[in-house]
C-alpha positions as CSV (number, residue, x, y, z in Angstrom):
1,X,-8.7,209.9,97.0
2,X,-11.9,207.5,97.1
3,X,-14.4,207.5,94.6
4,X,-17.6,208.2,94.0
5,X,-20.0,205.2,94.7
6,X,-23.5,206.2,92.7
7,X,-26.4,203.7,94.2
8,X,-30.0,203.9,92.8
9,X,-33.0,205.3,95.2
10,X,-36.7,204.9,93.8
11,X,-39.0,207.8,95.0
12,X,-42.5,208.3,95.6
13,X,-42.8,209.3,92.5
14,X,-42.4,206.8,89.7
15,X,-41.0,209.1,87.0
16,X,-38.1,210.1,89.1
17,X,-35.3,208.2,90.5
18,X,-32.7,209.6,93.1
19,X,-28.6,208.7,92.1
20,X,-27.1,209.0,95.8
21,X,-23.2,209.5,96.1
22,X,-21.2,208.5,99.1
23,X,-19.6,212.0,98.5
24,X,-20.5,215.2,98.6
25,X,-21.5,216.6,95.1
26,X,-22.3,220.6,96.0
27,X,-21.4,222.7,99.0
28,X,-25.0,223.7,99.7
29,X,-27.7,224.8,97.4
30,X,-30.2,222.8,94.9
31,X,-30.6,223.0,91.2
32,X,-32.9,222.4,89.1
33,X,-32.9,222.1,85.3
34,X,-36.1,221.5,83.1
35,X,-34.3,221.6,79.3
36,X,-31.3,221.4,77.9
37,X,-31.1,225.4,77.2
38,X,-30.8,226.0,81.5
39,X,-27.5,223.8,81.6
40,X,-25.3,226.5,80.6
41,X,-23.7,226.4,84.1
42,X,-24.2,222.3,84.6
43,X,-22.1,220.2,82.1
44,X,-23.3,217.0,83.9
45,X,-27.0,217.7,83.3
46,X,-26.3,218.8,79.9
47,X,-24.5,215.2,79.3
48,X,-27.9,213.9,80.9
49,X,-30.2,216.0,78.4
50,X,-28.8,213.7,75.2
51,X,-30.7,211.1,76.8
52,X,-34.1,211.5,75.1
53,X,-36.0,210.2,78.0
54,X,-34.7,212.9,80.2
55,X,-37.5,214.9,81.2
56,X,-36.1,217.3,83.9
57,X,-32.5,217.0,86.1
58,X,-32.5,217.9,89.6
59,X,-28.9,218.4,91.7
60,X,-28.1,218.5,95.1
61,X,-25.3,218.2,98.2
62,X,-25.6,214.7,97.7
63,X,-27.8,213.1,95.0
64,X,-28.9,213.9,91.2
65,X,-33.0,213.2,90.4
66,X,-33.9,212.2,86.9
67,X,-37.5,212.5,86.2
68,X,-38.0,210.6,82.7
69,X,-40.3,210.7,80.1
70,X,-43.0,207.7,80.1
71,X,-41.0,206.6,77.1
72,X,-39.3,204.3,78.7
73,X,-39.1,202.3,81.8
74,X,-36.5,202.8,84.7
75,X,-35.9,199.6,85.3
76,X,-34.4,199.1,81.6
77,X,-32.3,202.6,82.0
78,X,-31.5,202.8,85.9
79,X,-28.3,201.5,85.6
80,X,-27.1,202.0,82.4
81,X,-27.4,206.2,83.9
82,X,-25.6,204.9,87.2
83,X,-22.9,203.9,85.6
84,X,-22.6,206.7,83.3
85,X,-22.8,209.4,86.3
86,X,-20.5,207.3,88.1
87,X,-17.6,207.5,85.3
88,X,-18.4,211.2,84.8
89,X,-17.9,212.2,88.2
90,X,-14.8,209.6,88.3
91,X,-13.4,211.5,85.6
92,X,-12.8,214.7,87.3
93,X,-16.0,216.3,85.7
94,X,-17.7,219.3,87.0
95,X,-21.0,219.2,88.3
96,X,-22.0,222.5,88.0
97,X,-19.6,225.3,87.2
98,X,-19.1,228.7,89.3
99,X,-21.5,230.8,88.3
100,X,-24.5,228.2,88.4
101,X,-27.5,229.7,90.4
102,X,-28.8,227.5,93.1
103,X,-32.4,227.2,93.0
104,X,-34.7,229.7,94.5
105,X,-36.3,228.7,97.7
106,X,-38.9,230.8,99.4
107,X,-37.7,230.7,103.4
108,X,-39.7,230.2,106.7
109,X,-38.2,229.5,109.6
110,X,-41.2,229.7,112.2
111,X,-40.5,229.4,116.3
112,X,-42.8,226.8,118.5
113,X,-42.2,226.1,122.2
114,X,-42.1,222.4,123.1
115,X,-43.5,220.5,126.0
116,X,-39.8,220.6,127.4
117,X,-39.4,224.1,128.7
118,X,-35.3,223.9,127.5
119,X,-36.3,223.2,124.4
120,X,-37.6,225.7,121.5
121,X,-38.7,224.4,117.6
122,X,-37.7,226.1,114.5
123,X,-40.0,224.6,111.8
124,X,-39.1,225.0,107.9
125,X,-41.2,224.9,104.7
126,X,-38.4,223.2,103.5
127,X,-37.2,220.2,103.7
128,X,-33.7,219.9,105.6
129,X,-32.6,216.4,105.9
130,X,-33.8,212.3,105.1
131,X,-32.4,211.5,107.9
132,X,-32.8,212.9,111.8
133,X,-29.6,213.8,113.6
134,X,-28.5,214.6,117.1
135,X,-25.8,216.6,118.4
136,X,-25.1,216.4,122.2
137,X,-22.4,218.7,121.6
138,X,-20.4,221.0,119.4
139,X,-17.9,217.7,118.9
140,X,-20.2,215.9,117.0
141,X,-20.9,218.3,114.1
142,X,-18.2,217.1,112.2
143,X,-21.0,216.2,109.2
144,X,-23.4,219.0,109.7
145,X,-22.1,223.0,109.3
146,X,-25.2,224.0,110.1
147,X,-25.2,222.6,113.7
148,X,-21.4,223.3,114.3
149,X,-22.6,227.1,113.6
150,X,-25.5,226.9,116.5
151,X,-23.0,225.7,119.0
152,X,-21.3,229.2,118.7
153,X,-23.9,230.6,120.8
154,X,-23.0,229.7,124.5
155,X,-26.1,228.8,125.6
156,X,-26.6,226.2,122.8
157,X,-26.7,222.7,124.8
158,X,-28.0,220.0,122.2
159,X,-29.1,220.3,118.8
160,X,-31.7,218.3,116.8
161,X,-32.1,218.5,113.1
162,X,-34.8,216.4,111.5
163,X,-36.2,217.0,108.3
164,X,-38.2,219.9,108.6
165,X,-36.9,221.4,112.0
166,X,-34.3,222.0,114.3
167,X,-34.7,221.6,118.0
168,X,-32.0,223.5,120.1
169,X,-32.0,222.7,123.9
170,X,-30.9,226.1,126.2
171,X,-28.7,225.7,129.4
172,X,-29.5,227.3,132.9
173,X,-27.7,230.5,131.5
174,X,-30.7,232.4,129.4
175,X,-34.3,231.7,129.0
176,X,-36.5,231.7,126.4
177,X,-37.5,235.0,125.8
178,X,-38.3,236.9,122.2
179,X,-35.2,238.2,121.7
180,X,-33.3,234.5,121.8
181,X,-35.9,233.1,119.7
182,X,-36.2,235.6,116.9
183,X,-32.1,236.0,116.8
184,X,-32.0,232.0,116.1
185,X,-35.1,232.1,113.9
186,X,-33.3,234.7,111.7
187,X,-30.1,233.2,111.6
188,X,-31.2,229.9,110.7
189,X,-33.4,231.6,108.1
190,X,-30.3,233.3,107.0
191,X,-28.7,230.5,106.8
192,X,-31.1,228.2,104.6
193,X,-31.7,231.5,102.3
194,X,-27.4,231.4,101.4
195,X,-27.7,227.8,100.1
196,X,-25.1,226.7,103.2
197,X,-25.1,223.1,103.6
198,X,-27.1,221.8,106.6
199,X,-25.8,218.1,107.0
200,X,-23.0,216.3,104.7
201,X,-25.4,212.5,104.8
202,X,-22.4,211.2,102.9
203,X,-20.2,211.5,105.7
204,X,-19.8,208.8,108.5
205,X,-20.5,210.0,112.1
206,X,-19.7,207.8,114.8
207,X,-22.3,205.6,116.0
208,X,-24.6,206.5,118.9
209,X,-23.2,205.4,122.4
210,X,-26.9,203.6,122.6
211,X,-27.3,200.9,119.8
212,X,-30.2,200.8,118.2
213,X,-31.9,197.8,115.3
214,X,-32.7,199.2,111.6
215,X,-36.5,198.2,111.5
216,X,-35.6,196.1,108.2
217,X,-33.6,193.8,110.8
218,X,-36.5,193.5,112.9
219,X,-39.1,190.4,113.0
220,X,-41.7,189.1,115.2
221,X,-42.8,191.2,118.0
222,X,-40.0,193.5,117.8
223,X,-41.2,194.4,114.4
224,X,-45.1,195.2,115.2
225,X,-44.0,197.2,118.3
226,X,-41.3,199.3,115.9
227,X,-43.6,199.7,113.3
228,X,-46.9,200.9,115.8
229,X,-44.0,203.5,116.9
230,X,-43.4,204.8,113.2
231,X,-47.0,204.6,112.5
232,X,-48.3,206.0,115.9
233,X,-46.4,208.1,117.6
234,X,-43.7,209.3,115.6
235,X,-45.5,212.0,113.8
236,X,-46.7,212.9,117.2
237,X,-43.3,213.5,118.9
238,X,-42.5,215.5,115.9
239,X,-45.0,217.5,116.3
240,X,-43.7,219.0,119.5
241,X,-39.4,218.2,118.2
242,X,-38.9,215.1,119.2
243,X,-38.5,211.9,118.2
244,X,-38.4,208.3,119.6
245,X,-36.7,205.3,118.3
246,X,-37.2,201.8,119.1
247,X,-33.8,200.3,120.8
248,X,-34.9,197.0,121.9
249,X,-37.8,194.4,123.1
250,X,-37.1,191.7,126.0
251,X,-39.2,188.7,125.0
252,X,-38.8,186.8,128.7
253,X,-39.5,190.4,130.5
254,X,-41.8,191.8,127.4
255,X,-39.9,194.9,128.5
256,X,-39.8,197.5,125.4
257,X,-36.9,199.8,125.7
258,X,-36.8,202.8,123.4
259,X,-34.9,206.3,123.1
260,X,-36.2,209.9,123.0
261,X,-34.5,212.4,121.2
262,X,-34.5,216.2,120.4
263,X,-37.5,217.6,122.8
264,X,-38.3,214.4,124.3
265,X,-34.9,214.0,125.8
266,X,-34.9,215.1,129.3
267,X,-38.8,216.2,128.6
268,X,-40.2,216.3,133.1
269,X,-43.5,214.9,130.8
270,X,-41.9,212.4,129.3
271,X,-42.6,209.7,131.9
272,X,-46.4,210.3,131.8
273,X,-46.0,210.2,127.8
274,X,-44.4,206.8,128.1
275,X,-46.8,205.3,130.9
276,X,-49.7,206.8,130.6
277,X,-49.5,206.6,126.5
278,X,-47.3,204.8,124.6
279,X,-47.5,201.5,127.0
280,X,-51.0,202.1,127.0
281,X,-51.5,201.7,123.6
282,X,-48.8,198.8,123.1
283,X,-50.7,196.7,125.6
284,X,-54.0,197.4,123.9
285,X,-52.6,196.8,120.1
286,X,-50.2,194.2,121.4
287,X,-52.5,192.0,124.2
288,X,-50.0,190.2,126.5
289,X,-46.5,191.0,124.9
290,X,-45.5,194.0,126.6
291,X,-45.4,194.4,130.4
292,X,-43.0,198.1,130.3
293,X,-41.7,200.9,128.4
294,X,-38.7,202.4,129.2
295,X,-36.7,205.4,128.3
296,X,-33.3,204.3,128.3
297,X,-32.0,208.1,128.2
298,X,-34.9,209.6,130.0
């Protein structure tokens, strides 16, 4: 049986760090504790509390938060805690027992139609995943529950789950009327309300039949043209549940080659978005390095 592997994860917060696992810690569900009197039902946290810079412990499918007192700096303590939680959990210690209550989340699941008619967005007020992931069928849900669970409805073609939303593309056999909608709306509510785990991001999914380059890789013109996409139009795409990653940049052709996701897969406007936007505005913030977009998945 492997072990766990605890790396260290600075936030955007400075008094908290993340402790990720490469395996899955609870089946669903966050907790939070603030003292040492909530840990009844979490030996690990209690453990944690003895630590007098430990301000407030926060538990979920795949990672522990610490959020310290200023006592102390993290880079003094950071690993001295990694290796501790990494021997506790090696140990065969429980994380939280039975009865422990998951922590309370208020739940909206709210419907939006998408520029693609086959697709329909279910936004959340809470956050669902770090990473995006895409499920072209009911095959590839071997890491997410939640998406296996959509494909039961037959009309279910492709899901998207990103970190606030979930984009589900229809087939020719329904359309988009209220009924559909709210049913999916409630379930996924439903779903999120139970503390069901949505994606298992310590599991390893087989890698997308199109490559694409982390943007750490990336240098030169490759790198402006993949951050302008992160910076630009990302939040854009998202905004109607889609997404867009950069695959790859010709430098003899200048031909940019990216791939659209969730709503923008298959999208009959995606073309004009590509031309008539995104080139547009690599051309203008990038003067004579790129002669073409293309979808490589259109």
């Amino acid at each position: 049986m492997s072990k766990h592997q605890i790396t260290i994860e600075a936030t955007n917060n400075p008094s908290i760090v993340k402790f990720n696992s490469n395996k899955l810690l609870t089946q669903g569900g966050s907790y939070q504790y603030n003292n040492v009197d909530d840990t009844k039902e979490s030996p690990l946290s209690k453990q944690l509390f003895h630590l007098p810079f430990v301000s407030k412990v926060f538990i979920s499918a795949n990672f522990i938060a610490i959020e310290k007192f200023d006592i102390v700096e993290w880079s003094d303590i950071q690993e001295e805690i990694r290796e501790l939680v990494e021997i506790y959990l090696n140990q065969g210690n429980p994380i939280v027992t039975s009865a422990a209550e998951p922590k309370k989340n208020s739940i909206e699941i709210y419907a939006e139609s998408t520029p693609n008619p086959e697709v329909m967005k279910f936004g959340s007020n809470r956050l669902l995943t770090e990473k995006d992931f895409e499920y072209k069928n009911k095959f590839e849900t071997t890491n997410s529950p939640l998406a296996s669970e959509l494909f039961k409805y037959v009309f279910v073609k492709e899901v998207y789950i990103a970190e606030n939303y979930v984009s589900i593309t229809k087939n020719d056999t329904v359309e988009w009327d209220s009924e559909i909608i709210n049913d999916l709306r409630q379930f996924i509510k439903t779903y999120i309300e139970e503390n069901k785990l949505i994606i298992d991001e310590t599991m390893e999914v087989p890698k997308a039949e199109v490559p694409t380059t982390d943007i750490q890789d990336l240098e030169g013109t490759s790198l402006d043209i993949a951050g302008i996409l992160d910076e630009y139009v990302k939040p854009a795409v998202a905004a109607d549940g889609g997404n867009i990653v950069f695959q790859s940049y010709d430098e003899d052709t200048k031909v940019v080659r990216v791939i659209l996701q969730g709503a923008c897969s298959g999208c009959p406007s995606s073309t004009v978005t590509l031309k008539n936007g995104i080139e547009t505005m690599l051309k203008e913030m990038l003067p004579n390095k790129v002669s073409e977009v293309v979808a490589i998945n259109e």
